[in-house]
Structures are given as C-alpha cells and as structure tokens.
C-alpha positions in Angstrom: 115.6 101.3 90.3 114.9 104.0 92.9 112.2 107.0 93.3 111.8 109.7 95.0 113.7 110.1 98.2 113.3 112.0 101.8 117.2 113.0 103.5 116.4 114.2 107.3 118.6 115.1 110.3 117.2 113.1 113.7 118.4 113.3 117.3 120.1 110.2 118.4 117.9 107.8 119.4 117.4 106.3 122.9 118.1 102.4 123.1 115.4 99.9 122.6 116.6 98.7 126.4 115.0 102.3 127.8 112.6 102.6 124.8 110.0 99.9 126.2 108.3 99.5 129.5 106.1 96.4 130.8 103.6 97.1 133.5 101.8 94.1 135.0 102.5 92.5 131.7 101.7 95.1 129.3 104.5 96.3 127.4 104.4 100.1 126.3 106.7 102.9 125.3 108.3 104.8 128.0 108.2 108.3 128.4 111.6 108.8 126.9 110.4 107.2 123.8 107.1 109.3 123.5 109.1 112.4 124.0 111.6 110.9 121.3 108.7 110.3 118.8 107.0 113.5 119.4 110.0 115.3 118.7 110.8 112.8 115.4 107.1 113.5 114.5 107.7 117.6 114.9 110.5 117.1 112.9 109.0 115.3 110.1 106.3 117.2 110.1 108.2 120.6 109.8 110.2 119.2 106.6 106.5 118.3 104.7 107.5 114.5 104.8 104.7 112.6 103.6 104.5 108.8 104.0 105.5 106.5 100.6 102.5 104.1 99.7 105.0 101.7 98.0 108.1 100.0 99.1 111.4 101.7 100.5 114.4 101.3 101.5 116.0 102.8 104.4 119.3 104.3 105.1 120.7 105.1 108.4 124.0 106.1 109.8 124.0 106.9 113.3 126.6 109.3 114.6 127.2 108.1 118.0 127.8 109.9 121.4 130.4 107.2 122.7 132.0 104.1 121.7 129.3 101.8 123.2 126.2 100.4 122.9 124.2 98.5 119.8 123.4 99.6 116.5 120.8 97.0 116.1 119.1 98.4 119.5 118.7 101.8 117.7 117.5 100.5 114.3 114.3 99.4 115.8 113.5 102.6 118.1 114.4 104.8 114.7 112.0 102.3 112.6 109.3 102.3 115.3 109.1 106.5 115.3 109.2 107.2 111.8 106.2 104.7 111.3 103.2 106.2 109.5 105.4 109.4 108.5 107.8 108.4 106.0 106.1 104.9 105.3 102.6 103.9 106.5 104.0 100.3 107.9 107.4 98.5 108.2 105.7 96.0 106.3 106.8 98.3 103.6 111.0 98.3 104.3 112.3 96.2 101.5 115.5 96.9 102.5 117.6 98.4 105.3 121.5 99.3 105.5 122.6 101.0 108.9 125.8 102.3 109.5 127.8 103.7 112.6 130.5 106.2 113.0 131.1 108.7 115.8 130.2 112.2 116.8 130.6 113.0 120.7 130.3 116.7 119.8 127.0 116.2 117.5 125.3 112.6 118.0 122.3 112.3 115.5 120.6 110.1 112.9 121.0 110.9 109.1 118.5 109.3 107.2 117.3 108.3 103.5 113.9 106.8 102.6 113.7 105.8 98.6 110.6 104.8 97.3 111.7 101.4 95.4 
C-alpha cells in the first residue's frame, strides 16, 4: 500500500488559540495565520507540490521551540494551510500520525503526504 509521496520543511506553526479570530460572531483567520499560510503556500509552491486527487495520509513531527503547548492545536492550523496544495480537501486524510520532539535552536514542521 502506498504511492507517491511529498517530504517538505515548514515553519512552526502558530497555535490554533491565535490562528482564529471572531468579529461580531464571524469567525476568521487572523493575520498571523494568513501570513502563516502565505508563507506555507510560497513554500509549497516553490517545491512544485501539486495536490493528490486520491486519499493520503499525513505525517507530521513538529520540532518545537519550548516544552509547552498542544500538539493537537498545531495539527489543525498545519491541516488547515496545506489545504488545496498537497490535497484538495481534508475530506481526503485517511490517516494522520503526529509526533513531537524538540528544537529551540530550529522549530519547524517536517512533513510526509502518501497518496494511499
């Protein structure tokens, strides 16, 4: 089982906690997250990545700053920005496996996107 596969570096990603914004109840991103996603997007779009048609999995590790905060907060955020690059929906994520370790000098986002 597996296809073909996309390895990219990331910056780490903001938490989902400063990712959204709600304005006289209307939820959006925040400007941290648009500059996030633009830069994810530049990225992406520098390496030729090309969104799968079929299923994928997903695999993360994030290499954290400090010794805090939520891996599942970050998960989302990372899902959310890579949207319509390396997949055209999340509808598409069969399966997911996120790992953490640490980094203080070099915090990023080293991820894997298999077509199933």
């Amino acid at each position: 089982m597996g296809g073909a596969a996309v390895n990219i570096t990331l910056p780490f990603p903001p938490s989902a906690n400063r990712y959204y914004r709600h304005d006289r109840g209307i939820t959006h991103r925040s400007d941290e997250a648009n500059a996030y996603r633009g830069n994810v997007w530049a990225l992406c779009d520098d390496e030729g990545i090309e969104p799968f048609s079929g299923l994928v999995r997903v695999s993360m590790t994030f290499f954290r700053p400090a010794k805090r905060g939520d891996l599942d907060n970050r998960i989302k955020v990372l899902l959310d920005s890579i949207q319509g690059l390396a997949y055209h929906n999340d509808s598409q994520i069969a399966e997911i496996h996120a790992y953490r370790a640490d980094d203080k000098a070099n915090p990023r986002v080293e991820l894997e996107i298999t077509e199933l």
